[in-house]
C-alpha positions as CSV (number, residue, x, y, z in Angstrom):
1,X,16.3,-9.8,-9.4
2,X,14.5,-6.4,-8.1
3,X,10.8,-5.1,-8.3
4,X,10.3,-1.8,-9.9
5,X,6.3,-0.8,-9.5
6,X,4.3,2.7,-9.4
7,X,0.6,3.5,-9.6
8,X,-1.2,3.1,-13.1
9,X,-1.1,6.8,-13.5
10,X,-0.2,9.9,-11.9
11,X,-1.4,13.4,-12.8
12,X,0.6,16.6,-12.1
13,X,-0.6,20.1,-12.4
14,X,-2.5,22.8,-11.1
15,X,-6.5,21.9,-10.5
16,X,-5.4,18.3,-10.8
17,X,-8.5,17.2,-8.8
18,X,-10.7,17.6,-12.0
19,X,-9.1,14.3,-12.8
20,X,-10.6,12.4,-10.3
21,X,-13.4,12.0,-13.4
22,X,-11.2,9.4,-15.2
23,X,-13.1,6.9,-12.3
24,X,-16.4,7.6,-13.7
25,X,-18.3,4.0,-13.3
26,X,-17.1,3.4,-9.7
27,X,-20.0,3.3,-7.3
28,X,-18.8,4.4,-3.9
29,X,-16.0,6.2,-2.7
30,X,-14.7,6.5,0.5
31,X,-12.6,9.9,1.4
32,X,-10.0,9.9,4.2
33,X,-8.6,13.3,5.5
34,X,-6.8,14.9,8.3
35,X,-8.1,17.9,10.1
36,X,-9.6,20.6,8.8
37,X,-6.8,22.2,6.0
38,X,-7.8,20.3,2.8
39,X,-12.0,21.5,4.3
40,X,-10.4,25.0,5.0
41,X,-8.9,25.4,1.5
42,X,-11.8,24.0,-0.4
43,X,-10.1,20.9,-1.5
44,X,-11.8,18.4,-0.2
45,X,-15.0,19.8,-1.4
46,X,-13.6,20.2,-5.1
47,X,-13.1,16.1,-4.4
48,X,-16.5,15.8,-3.2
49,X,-17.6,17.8,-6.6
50,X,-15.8,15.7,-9.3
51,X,-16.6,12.3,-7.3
52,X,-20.5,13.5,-7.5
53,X,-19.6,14.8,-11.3
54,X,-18.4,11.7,-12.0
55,X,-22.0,10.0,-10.7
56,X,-20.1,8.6,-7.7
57,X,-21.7,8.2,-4.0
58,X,-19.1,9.8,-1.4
59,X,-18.9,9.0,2.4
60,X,-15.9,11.5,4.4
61,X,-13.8,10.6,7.6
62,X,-12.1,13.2,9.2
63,X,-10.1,14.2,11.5
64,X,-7.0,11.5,10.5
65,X,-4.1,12.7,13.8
66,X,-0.9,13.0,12.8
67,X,1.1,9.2,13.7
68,X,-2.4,7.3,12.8
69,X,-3.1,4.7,15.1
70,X,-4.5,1.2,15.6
71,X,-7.0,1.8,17.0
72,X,-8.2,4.6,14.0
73,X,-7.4,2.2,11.5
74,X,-9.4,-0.3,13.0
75,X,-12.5,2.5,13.1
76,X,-12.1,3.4,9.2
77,X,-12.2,-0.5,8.7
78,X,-15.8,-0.6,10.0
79,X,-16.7,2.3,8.8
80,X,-15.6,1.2,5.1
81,X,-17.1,-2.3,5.5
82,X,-20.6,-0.6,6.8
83,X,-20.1,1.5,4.0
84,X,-19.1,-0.7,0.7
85,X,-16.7,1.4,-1.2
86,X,-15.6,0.3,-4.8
87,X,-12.6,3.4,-4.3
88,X,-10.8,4.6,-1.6
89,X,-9.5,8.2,-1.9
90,X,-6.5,9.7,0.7
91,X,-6.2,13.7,0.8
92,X,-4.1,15.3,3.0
93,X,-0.6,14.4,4.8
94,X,1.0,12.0,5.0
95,X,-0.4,9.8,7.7
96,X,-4.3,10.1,6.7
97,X,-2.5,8.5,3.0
98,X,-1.3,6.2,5.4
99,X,-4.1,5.8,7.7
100,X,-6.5,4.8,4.5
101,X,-3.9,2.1,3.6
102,X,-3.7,0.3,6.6
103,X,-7.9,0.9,6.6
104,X,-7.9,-0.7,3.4
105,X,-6.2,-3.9,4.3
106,X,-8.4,-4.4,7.1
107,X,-11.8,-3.5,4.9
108,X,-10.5,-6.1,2.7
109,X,-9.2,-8.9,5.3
110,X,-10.7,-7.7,8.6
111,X,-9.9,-11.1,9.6
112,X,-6.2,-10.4,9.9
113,X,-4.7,-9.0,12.8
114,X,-1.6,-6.4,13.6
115,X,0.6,-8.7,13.8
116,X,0.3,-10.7,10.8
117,X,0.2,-7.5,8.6
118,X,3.4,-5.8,9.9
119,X,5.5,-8.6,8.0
120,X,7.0,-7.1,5.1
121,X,5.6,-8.4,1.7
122,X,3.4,-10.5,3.0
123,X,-0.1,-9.1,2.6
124,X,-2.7,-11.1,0.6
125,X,-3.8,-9.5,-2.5
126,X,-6.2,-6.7,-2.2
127,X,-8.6,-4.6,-4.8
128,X,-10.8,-7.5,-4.1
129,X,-13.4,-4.8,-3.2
130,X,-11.9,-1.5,-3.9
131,X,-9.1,0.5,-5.3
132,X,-7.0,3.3,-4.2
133,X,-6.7,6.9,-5.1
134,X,-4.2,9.2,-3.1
135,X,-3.8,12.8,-2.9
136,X,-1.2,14.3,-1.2
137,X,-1.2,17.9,0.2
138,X,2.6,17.7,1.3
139,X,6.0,17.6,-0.6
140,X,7.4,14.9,1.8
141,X,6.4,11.4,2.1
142,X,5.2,10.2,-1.0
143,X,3.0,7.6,0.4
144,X,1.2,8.3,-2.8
145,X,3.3,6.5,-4.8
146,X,4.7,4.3,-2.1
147,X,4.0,0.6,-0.8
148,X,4.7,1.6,2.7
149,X,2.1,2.8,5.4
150,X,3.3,3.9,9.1
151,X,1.2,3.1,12.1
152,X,1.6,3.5,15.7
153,X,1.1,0.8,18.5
154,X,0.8,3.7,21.6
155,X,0.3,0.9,23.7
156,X,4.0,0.3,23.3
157,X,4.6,3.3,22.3
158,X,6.5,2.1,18.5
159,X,5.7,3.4,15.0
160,X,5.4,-0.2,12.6
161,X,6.0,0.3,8.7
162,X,3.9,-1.6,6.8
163,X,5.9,-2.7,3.7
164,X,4.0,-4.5,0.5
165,X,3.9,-3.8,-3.6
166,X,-0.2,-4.1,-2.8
167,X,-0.1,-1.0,-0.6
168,X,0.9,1.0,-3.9
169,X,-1.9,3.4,-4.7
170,X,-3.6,2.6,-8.0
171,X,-4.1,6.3,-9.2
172,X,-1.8,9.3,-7.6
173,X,-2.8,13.3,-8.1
174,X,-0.5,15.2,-7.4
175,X,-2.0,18.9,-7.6
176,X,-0.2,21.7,-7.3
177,X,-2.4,23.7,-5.7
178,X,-2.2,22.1,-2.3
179,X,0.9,22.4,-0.7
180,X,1.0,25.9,-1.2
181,X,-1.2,26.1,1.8
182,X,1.5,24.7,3.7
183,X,3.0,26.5,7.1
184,X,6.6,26.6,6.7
185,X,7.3,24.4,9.9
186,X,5.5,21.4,8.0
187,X,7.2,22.9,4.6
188,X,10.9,22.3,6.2
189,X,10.3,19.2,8.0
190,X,8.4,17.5,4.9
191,X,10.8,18.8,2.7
192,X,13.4,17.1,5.1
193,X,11.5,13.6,4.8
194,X,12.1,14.0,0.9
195,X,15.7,14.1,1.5
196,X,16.2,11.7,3.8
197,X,14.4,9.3,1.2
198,X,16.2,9.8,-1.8
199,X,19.3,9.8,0.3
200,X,18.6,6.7,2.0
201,X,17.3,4.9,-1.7
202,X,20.5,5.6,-3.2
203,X,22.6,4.0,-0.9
204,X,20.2,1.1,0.1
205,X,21.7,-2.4,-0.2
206,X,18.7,-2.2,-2.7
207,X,19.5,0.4,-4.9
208,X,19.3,-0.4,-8.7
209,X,19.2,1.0,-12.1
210,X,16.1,1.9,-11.9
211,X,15.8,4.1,-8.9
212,X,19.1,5.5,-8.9
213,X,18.0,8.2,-11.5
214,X,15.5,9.0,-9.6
215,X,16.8,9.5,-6.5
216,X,19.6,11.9,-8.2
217,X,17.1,13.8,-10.0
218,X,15.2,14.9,-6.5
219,X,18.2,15.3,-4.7
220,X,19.2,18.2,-7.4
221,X,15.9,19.6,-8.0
222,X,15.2,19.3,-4.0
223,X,18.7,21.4,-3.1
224,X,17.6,23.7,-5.4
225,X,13.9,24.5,-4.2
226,X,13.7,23.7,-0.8
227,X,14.7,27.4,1.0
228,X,12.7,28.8,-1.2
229,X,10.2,26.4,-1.3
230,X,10.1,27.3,3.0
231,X,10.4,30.8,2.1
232,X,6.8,30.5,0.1
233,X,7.9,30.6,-3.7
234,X,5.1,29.3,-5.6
235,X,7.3,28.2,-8.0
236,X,10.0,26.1,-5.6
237,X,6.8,24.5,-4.0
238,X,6.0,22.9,-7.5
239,X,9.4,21.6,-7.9
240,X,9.6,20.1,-4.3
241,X,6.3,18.7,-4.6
242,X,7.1,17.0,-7.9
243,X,10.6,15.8,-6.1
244,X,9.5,14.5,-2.8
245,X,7.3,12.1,-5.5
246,X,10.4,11.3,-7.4
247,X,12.1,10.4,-4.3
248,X,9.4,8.0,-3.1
249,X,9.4,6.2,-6.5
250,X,13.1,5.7,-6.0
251,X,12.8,4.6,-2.2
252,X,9.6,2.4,-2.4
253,X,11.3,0.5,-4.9
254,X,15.3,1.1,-3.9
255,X,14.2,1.0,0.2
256,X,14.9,3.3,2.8
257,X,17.9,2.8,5.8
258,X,18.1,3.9,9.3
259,X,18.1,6.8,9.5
260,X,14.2,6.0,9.1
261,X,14.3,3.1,11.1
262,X,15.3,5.6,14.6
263,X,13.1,8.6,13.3
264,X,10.1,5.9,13.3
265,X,10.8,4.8,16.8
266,X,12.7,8.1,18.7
267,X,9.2,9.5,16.9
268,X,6.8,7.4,18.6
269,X,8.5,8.0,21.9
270,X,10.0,11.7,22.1
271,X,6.9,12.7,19.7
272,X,9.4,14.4,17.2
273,X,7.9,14.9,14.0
274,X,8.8,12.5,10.9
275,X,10.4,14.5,8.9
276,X,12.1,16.7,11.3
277,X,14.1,12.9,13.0
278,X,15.0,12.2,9.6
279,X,17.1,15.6,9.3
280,X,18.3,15.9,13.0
281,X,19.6,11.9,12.2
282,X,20.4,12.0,8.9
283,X,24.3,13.5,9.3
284,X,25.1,11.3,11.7
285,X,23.7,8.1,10.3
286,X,25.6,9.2,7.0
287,X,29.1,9.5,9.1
288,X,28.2,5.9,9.7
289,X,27.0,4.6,6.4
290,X,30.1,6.0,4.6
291,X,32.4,3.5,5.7
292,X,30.2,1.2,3.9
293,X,29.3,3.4,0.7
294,X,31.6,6.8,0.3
295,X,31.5,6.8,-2.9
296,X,27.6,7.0,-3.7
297,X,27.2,9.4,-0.9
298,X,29.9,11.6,-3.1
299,X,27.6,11.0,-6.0
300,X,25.1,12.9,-4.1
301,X,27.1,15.8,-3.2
302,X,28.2,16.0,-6.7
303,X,24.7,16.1,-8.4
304,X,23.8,18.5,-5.5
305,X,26.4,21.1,-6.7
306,X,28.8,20.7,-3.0
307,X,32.5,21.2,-3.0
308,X,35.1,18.7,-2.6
309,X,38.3,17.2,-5.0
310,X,37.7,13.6,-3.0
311,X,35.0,11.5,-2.5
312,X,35.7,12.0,1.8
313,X,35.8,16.0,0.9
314,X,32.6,15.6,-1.0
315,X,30.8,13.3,1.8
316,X,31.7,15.9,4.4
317,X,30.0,18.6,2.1
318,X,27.3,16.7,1.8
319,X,26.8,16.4,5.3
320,X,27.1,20.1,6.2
321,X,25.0,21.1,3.5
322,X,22.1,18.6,5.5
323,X,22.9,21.0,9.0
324,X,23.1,24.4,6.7
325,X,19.4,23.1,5.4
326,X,18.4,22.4,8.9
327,X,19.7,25.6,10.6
328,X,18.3,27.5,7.8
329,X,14.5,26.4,8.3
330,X,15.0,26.4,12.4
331,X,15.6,22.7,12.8
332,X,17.9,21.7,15.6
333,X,21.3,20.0,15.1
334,X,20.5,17.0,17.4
335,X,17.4,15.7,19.8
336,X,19.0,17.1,22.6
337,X,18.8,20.5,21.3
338,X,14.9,19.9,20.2
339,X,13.8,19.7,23.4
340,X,13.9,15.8,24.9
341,X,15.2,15.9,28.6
342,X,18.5,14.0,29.1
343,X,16.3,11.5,31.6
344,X,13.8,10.5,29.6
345,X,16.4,9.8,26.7
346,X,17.9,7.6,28.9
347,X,15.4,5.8,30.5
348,X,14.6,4.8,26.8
349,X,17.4,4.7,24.8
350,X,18.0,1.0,25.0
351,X,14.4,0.1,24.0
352,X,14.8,2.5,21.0
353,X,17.8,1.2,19.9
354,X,17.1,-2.3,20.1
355,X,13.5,-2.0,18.0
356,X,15.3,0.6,15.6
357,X,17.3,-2.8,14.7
358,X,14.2,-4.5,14.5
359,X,12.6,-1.8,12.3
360,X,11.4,-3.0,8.5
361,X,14.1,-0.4,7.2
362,X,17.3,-1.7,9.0
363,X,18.2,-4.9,6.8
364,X,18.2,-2.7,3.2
365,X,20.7,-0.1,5.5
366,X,24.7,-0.3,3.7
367,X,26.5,-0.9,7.1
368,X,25.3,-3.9,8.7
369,X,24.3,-2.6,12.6
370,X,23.2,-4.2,16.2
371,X,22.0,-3.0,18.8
372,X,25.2,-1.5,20.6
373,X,26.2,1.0,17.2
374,X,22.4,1.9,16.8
375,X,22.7,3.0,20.5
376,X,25.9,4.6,19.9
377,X,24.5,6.0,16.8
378,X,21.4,7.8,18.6
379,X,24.2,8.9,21.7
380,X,25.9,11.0,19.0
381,X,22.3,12.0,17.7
382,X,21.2,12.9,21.3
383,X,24.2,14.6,22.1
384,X,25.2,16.1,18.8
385,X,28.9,14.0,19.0
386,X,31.0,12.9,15.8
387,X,30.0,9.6,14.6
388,X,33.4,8.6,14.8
389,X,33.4,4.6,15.3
């Protein structure tokens, strides 16, 4: 038996914020946003607008860092409970989406701690005081449509994924408008993430009739925007935009892998982008998965348009088609290459191996692994070697 669930509605288009009227009859909303972008481009005032169109009372944090932490989540908790929203609304990136998730479970329970909230499926039910709106400005993560939310412990230094159906926003926008404003480092690396998540849902152990479709659907349409998508095409940022959400229906529902699961900890401690872990990674954890599942990795190169008679010929296309992506929008090939010094890698390559096994992603992965071939694995990653074993 599987789970298949997505938010109540989602609204595409340009000027989608004008929907935010549908929650006319709410009483308090509660924005969350990152730095200054969605201010800059006049977005978060155009939410500010419809809420107060809409007869609803508005109370804005800003200022959401990139890899949201504890300690931030534990501030928007208060700031929600001295508040009293009936809706929480996300706009922006992906982590102040994620940020206002974690905040929400915490305004709702403040009596749980980290701990208890980091098992997977776990969380008690919440909406008992508020639902949740999300509005993403980036074609990548999908946390609109997603039951995950990552948060950082930088006391230890890992990134935890907090896994449950109740994280899944009630009401997604999805306007097109907004990630046209995005610089085309954040457009490659988000556009990246997309990837590596419908990639990762269509092999998962958890893969299903449901989510397969989908995770076809935005590999196609995601080969075939995302250059020009970096290169600024109006156009190709609609399509990826619409594609990074049809990934995360497919992997919030289908589960991810790990290549997520050492992006989420090499992250926290070489501070290398999301998205940008999940392409340097992503070849070499597919030469590992493919003893496990060639022939659904050939599906993908197939419905991406890549060469090859055999399923092997078709995998390998597939892979170099992920380094002619990354070379083309000035990602390096491995972490080595990105900048990480050969010391510090190995001062703490054994701690991120050993909690990449431990990461909420691993178990759904097609090849079982410990902690020996996830070191191995990031050793090619680090070094840009064959994954060969």
């Amino acid at each position: 038996m599987f789970r298949f669930t997505l938010p109540r509605d989602i609204y595409v288009g340009h000027g989608a914020i004008e929907q935010l009227s549908v929650l006319e009859g709410h009483k308090k909303a509660f924005i969350c946003t990152g730095g200054h972008s969605m201010r800059r481009g006049g977005f978060l005032q155009k939410t500010e607008e419809a809420l107060h169109k809409a007869g609803i009372e508005t109370y804005t944090m800003e200022g959401i860092d990139p890899d949201p932490s504890i300690e931030k989540v534990r501030e928007g908790a208060k700031a929600m409970e001295e508040f009293g929203p009936d809706v929480i609304i996300a706009i922006g990136g992906g982590s102040p989406i994620d940020a206002a998730k974690a905040m929400w479970v915490f305004y709702e329970y403040p009596e749980l701690t980290f701990e208890e909230v980091q098992k997977p499926f776990s969380l008690p039910t919440l909406r008992q005081k508020a639902i949740f709106v999300a509005i993403p400005s980036t074609s990548g993560t999908a946390s609109e449509v997603t039951s995950f939310s990552v948060i950082t412990d930088y006391s230890t230094g890992i990134k935890y994924p907090l896994a449950d159906f109740n994280l899944t926003p009630d009401l997604a926008i999805l306007d097109l408008d907004l990630p046209q404003t995005m610089p085309k480092k954040l457009c490659a690396h988000t556009g990246m993430d997309a990837l590596t998540h419908a990639t990762e849902a269509y092999v998962s152990k958890f893969a299903n009739g449901f989510t397969d479709p989908l995770a076809k659907q935005a590999v196609s349409d995601i080969f075939d925007s995302i250059i020009d998508s970096y290169n600024e095409d109006t156009d190709a940022r609609d399509k990826m935009h619409i594609a990074q959400c049809m990934a995360g229906m497919a992997f919030s529902n289908g589960l991810l892998g790990i290549t997520h699961s050492l992006a989420h900890k090499i992250g926290a401690v070489f501070h290398i982008p999301h998205g940008c872990a999940n392409a340097i990674l992503m070849p070499y954890v597919i030469q590992f998965n493919k003893k496990a599942c060639l022939a659904r990795y050939a599906d993908l190169a197939r419905v991406a348009g890549l060469p090859g008679h055999t399923d092997a010929q078709l995998v390998q296309s597939y892979e170099e088609a992920i380094r002619c992506l990354n070379r083309k929008m000035n990602i390096p090939l491995n972490i080595h290459d990105y900048g990480v010094p050969e010391e510090l890698y190995l001062e703490k390559k054994e701690a991120i191996a050993h909690n990449a096994v431990l990461d909420a992603c691993t178990p759904e992965n097609p090849r079982e692994v410990d902690d020996a071939l996830m070191g191995c694995i990031l050793e090619c990653a680090y070094y840009g070697k064959p994954v060969n074993f």
